[in-house]
Every structure is written in C-alpha cells, then in structure tokens.
N, C-alpha and C positions, 0 to 999 in steps of 0.2 A: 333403235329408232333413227328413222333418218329426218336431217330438220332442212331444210332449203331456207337460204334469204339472202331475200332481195335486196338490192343495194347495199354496197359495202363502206361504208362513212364511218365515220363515229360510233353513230347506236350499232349499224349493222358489224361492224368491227369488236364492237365490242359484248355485242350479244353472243357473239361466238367463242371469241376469246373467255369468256363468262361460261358459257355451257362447257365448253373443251377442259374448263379447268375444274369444274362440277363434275362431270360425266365425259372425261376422255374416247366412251367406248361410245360416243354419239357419234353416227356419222352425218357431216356438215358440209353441205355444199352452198357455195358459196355464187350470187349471180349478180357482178356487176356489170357497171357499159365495158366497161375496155380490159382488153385481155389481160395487158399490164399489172392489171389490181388484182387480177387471180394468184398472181406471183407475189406479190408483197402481201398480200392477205395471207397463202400461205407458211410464207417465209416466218412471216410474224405469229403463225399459230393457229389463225380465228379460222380456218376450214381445212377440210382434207380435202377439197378436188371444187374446182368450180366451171362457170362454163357461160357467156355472155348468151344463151339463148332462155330466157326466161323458162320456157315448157320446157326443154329439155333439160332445164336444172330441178325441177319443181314436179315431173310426171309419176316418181316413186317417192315422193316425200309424204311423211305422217306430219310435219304440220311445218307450214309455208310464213315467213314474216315479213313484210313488204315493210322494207325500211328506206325508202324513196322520199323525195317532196313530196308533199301535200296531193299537190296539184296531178302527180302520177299514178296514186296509188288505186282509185278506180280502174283508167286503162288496162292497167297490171292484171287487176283481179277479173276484167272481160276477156284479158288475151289468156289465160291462164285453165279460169273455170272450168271450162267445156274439158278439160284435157287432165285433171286431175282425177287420183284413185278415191273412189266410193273409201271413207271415214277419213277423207283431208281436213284438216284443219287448216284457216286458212284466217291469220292477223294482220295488224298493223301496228305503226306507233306514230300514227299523226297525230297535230293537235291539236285537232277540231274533228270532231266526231262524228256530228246529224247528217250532213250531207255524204259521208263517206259509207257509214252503217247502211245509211236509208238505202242506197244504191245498192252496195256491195252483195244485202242482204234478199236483193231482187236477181241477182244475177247469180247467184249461188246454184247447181243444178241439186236436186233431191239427192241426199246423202253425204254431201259437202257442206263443210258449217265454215259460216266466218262470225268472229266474233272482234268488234274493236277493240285497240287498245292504245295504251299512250304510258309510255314511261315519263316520271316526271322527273327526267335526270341528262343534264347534256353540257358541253362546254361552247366557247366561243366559235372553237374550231372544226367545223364538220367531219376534217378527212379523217382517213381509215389509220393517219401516223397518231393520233392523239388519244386514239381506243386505247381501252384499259379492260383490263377483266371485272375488275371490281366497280366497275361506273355507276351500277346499278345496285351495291349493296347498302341497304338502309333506305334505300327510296321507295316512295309509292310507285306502283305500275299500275293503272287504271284500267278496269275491262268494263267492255258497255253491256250491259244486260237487256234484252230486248224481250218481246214476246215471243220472237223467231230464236233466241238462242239456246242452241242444244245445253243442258245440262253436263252431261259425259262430257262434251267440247270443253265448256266451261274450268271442268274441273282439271282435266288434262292438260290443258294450258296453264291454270294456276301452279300446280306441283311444279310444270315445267319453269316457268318464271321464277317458282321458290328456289331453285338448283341455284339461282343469280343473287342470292339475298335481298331480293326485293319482297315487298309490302306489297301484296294486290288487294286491291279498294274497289270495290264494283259498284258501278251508278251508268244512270239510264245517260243516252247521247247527251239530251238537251241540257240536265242538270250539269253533265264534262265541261260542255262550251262554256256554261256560267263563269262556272269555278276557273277556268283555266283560261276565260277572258278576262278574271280580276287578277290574279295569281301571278300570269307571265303574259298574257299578250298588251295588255295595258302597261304593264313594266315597263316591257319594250316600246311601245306606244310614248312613256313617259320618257325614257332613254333617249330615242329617236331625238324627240322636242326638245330637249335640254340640249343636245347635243348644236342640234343647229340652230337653237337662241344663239350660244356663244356664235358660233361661225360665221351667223352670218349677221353679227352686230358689229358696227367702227370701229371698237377696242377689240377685234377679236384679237389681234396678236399680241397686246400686252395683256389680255384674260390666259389665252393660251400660255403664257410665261408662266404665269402665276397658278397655274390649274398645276394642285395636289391631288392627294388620296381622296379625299372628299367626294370633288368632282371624279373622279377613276372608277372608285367601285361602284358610283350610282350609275354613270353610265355604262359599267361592263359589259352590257347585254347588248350594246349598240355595233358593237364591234364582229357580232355575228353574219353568218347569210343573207343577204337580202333579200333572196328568193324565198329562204324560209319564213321571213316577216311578209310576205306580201300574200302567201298562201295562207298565213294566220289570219291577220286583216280582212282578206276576200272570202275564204271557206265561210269564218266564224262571223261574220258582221253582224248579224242583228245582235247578238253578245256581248260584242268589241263596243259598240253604238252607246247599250244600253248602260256598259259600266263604265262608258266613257261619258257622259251624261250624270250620274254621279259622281264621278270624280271631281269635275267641273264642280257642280254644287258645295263640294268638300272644299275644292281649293279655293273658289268665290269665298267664302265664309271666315278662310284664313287672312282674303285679302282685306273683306270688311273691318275684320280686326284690324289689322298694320293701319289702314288708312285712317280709324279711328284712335289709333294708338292705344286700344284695351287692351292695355296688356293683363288683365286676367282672363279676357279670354284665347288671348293669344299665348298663355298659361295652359291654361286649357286643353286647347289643340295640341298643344307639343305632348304635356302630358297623356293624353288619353293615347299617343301615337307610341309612346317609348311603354306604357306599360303595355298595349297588343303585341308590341314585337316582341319585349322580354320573356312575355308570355309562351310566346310560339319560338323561340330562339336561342332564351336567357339573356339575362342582360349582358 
C-alpha cells in the first residue's frame, strides 16, 4: 500500500512514524513545503521518499492525509482531486469539520472518496522534531460519516488508523464541531483569556513572579500555533459562539455566588466540576 501525506509537522510526522513502525512494508511518501524537511523526515524514519509537489507525491497513493492548517486543506484537496487514481482515499485531520467535508465532498471526482477526520491527540509544538510514533496511541481519531461516504472507504481507513492504536469514533460533521468546540477550542479560547488577564493587568510583573503550576497547566494550550487557533475560531464559529454563550452562563453563575458570598453554592459549583472531571480522568 502506498500512503501519501501532506504536510510534515507534528501529526503528519507522526502519522508516519506510527504506520512505519506498524507496517514497515508501507510505502510513505512524505509532501512538505520545503525540501529540507524531506531529509529530516527521512533521517528521522516517518517516510521513505518525499517530494514538495503535492500531485506528484500523491498520483499513485491508495490513500492521501492532508495534515496542513485548517485553512489549506480544501486548496489541497482541488489541486490534488482531478489527478488522483480511481479507489484514492483521500483524509484529513482538521479540527473543524462542516465546512471542510461539505466542500471536499463536492470536489471529489466519481470513484475518489474523501472521508473527514480529526485525531484528538497533539502537543504544544507543531514541528515534525516533536513527532512520536506513539502520539496517537489510546486516543480517539474521529471520522465524519456523511451520506456521500463510501462504506469500503470507511472501513479501510479505520483498520488503517487501528495499525496507530487509536480509537476511531464516527459522528456526522456538525455533531464534530459541537463536541470539539466544547472539548478544545473553548480551552483554548479560555487559555487565550486567562492568559492576557494577567498580561495585560498593572501587577502583571509581580502576577508573573508569583505564577506556578496552577497557572501553567491551565494555560498549556496557550502556548501553541496561532495559526492553528485562528483557523479553529474562523472555520468552526457558529460552535465556538454557541459554547461560548454557555460558558458565560456557567461562569456568571459562579460569579453571582462569590458576589453574594453563598458559599453552598459556591460548594456546589466546585463540586459538581471535580466530580465530572474524576469522572472522565480519575481523581
């Protein structure tokens, strides 16, 4: 089987590195911008040959994963389509869904299947030195099921994913963007805020003195891509909008407490919050 993918970062580094060390006998061509990363990508393992021309990486592959921004991953799949072999499979791993599926799956010619998808597994650090083979073991990998998605596609892609120890979970576009606007793009969203309360309040530098673990790990997420926050935010907005609108509600409700000093039900809130997470977590 030959697998083509696009963009070589993080996920796409480490999708390969993950297949090659599952099935060695894949062959993996690897297609980033700059030739450079063809050399470090193979040096490091995650392909056997690469080649910065998107079609001419991608023309004999059984199944293609566009591991780009957000923002790129349609262009990709118009420069690409027209020029691939009758039974390509053709993924992604963004992380917003509707507007990528909707397209993708208009531009597909007959006999070509794209099916979405979204790993829910990533670090701070995008580049292709921070891939791991294992990035993806024990995590959900999300596929969008549509009306248009082939079956055979479907399941082909799944086994393939299995090789990586991931958990594939299939839900329709729209339900993706809900869940993965409460999940991580709102995190982020919260990360973001928190982050430049301190910054940009008159005690920032004795806040910043005094900022521990506390502050660190809730902001971790803040410390990523900004590119890739902005194509979350933009792709997924009605989403982002609607779970940011609850959220609000949540945290008014916390504040009505403090300002009235109820502390049962400022009990409460804490409570109901420490047993959801131990739940999903452990304590």
């Amino acid at each position: 089987m030959r697998i083509a993918i696009i963009g070589l970062g993080l996920i796409g580094g480490s999708l390969g590195l993950g297949l090659k060390k599952a099935r060695p006998d894949l062959k993996i061509i690897g297609v980033p911008r700059r030739e450079e990363t063809i050399q470090q990508a193979v040096a490091l393992g995650a392909i056997d040959e690469g080649t910065t021309d998107h079609v001419k990486g991608c023309i004999e592959a059984d199944i293609i994963f566009i591991c780009t921004p957000i923002h790129l991953i349609v262009p990709v799949v118009r420069e690409i389509a027209p020029q691939l072999k009758k039974g390509a499979i053709v993924t992604d791993v963004g992380s917003s869904k509707s507007e990528i599926v909707s397209q993708a799956e208009k531009i597909m010619p007959k006999g070509i299947y794209f099916v979405g998808g979204h790993p829910m597994a990533g670090k701070e650090k995008p580049k292709l030195e921070a891939a791991e083979a294992d990035l993806f073991k024990d995590k959900v990998w999300i596929l969008t099921k549509t009306s248009k998605t082939s079956s055979k596609a479907l399941i082909e892609l799944k086994n393939l994913i299995n090789l990586l120890g991931a958990k594939t979970q299939e839900m329709d576009p729209k339900t993706h963007d809900l869940v993965v606007a409460a999940i991580s793009h709102l995190p982020l969203a919260i990360a973001v805020s928190l982050v430049n309360t301190v910054a940009e309040h008159p005690e920032r530098e004795l806040m910043s003195k005094c900022a521990a673990s506390g502050f660190r790990d809730t902001t971790r997420i803040a410390s990523g891509d900004p590119i890739l926050g902005v194509d979350m935010f933009t792709t997924n907005k009605s989403s982002v909008l609607k779970i940011l609108s609850v959220f609000k509600k949540v945290l008014a409700r916390l504040e009505k407490s403090i300002k009235e000093g109820n502390n049962e039900k400022i009990k409460e809130e804490l409570e109901k919050a420490k047993n959801f997470r131990d739940l999903l977590f452990g304590p």
